[in-house]
C-alpha positions in Angstrom: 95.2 103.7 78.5 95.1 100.0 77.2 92.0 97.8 78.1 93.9 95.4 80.3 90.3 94.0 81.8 90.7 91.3 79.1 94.4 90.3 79.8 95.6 87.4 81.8 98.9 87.4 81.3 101.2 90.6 82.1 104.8 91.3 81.0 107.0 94.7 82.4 105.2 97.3 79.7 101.8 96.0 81.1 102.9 96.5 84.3 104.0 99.7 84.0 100.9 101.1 83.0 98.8 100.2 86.5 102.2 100.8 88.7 103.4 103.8 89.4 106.9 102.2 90.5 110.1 103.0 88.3 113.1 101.0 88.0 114.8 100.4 90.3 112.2 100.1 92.1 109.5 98.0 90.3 110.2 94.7 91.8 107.7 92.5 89.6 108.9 91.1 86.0 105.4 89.5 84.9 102.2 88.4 86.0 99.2 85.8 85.6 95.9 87.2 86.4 94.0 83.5 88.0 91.0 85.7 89.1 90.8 88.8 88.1 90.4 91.3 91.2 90.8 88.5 93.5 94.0 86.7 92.7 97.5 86.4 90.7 100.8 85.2 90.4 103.6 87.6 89.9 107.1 86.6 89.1 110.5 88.1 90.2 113.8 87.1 88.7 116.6 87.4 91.5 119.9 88.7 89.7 123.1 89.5 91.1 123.0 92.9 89.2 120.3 94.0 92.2 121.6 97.1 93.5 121.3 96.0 97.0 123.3 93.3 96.9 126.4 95.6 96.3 125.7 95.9 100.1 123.6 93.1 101.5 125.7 91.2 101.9 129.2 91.5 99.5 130.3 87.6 100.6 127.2 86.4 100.9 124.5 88.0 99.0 120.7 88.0 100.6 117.8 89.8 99.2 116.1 92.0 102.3 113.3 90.3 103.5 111.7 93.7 103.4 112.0 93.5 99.9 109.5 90.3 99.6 107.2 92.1 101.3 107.3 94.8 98.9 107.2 92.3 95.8 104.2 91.2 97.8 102.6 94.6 98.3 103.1 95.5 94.6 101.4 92.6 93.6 98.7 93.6 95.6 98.3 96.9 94.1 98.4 95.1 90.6 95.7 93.2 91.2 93.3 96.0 92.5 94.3 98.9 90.1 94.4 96.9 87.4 90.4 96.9 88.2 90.0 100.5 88.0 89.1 102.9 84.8 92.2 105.3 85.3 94.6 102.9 87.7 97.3 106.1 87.2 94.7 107.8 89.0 95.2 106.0 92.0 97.2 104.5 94.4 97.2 101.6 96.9 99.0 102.6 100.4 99.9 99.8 102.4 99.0 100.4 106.2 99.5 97.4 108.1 101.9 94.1 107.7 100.5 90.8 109.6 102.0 87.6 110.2 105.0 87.8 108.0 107.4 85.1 108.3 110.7 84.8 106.3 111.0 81.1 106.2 114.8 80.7 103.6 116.9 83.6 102.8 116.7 84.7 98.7 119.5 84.7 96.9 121.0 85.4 93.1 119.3 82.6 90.8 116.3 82.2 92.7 112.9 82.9 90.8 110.7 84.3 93.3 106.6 82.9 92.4 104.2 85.5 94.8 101.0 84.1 94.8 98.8 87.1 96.2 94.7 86.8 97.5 92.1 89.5 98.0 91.0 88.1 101.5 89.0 91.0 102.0 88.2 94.4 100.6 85.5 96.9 102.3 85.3 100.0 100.3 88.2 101.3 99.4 90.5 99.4 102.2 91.5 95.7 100.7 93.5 92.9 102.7 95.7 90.5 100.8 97.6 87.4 101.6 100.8 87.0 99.9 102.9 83.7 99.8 106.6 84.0 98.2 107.7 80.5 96.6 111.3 79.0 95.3 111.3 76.1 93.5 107.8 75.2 95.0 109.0 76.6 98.7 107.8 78.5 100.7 110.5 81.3 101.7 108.2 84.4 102.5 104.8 85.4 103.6 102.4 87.8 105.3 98.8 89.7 105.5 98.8 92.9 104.2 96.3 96.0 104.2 95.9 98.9 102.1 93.7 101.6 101.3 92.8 103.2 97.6 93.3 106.9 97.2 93.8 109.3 94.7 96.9 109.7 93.2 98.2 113.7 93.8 98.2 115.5 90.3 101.7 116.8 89.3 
C-alpha cells in the first residue's frame, strides 16, 4: 500500500486504494484533502452515461437524491480510512442519516463539489457533515454516522 498520509490531492487510482467501491459504484472522481482526518473536498462529474439515468428519469434525467447521500457517505469513509495503516482492512458503515435536505435536483453537466467535516468521532463511531455544491449552490446535504470495523477476509 502507498503512503497516502503525505498526499493532498487524490485522483480515481488513489481512491481506489482506501475504497472498497467498484465501478459502478464508486461515485467520487477526485479529492482535496483540506485537513487531513477532519476535512475534504471530493468531486463528482455528472454524465449522461450514469447508468441510472437510463431509468431516472428517460425525459427528464435526475440523479437520485439517495445518490448524494452516498457521494457524501463515501467521502466520509475517504477521509477516515485514508488515516489508517491498512484502510483495505476496514470499513466505514454508515448507521444513521440526519437532517438531509435535497435543496435543486442534479442533472447531466453538473459537477457535484462535497465538502465533508469530521464533526465528531468517539472511538471507532465518527459523525460527518456533508454539503453537496453546483456552481457554488447548495443542492444537497445531511449528518451522517458511521462506525469503523474490520473488513471480513475473503
Amino acid at each position: 500500500m502507498t503512503d497516502l498520509s503525505q498526499q493532498t490531492i487524490f485522483n480515481i487510482n488513489d481512491i481506489i486504494k482506501v475504497l472498497p467501491h467498484r465501478y459502478p459504484f464508486i461515485l467520487i472522481d477526485k479529492l482535496e484533502m483540506l485537513e487531513p482526518g477532519k476535512s475534504l473536498v471530493a468531486i463528482k462529474n455528472v454524465t449522461i452515461n450514469e447508468p441510472y439515468f437510463q431509468g431516472h428519469f428517460p425525459a427528464q434525467p435526475v440523479m437520485p437524491g439517495v445518490l448524494s447521500l452516498e457521494i457524501m457517505a463515501q467521502a466520509g469513509a475517504f477521509l477516515m480510512l485514508s488515516q489508517v495503516e491498512d484502510p483495505l482492512a476496514k470499513n466505514m458503515l454508515f448507521s444513521t442519516i440526519e437532517k438531509a435536505k435535497f435543496r435543486k435536483p442534479i442533472v447531466p453537466g453538473d459537477q457535484l463539489k462535497i465538502y465533508m467535516d469530521l464533526v465528531k468521532r468517539k472511538l471507532s463511531i465518527c459523525k460527518f457533515h456533508g454539503r453537496c455544491f453546483v456552481d457554488d449552490k447548495l443542492v444537497a446535504e445531511a449528518f451522517l454516522s458511521a462506525n469503523i470495523v474490520d473488513r471480513p477476509e475473503v
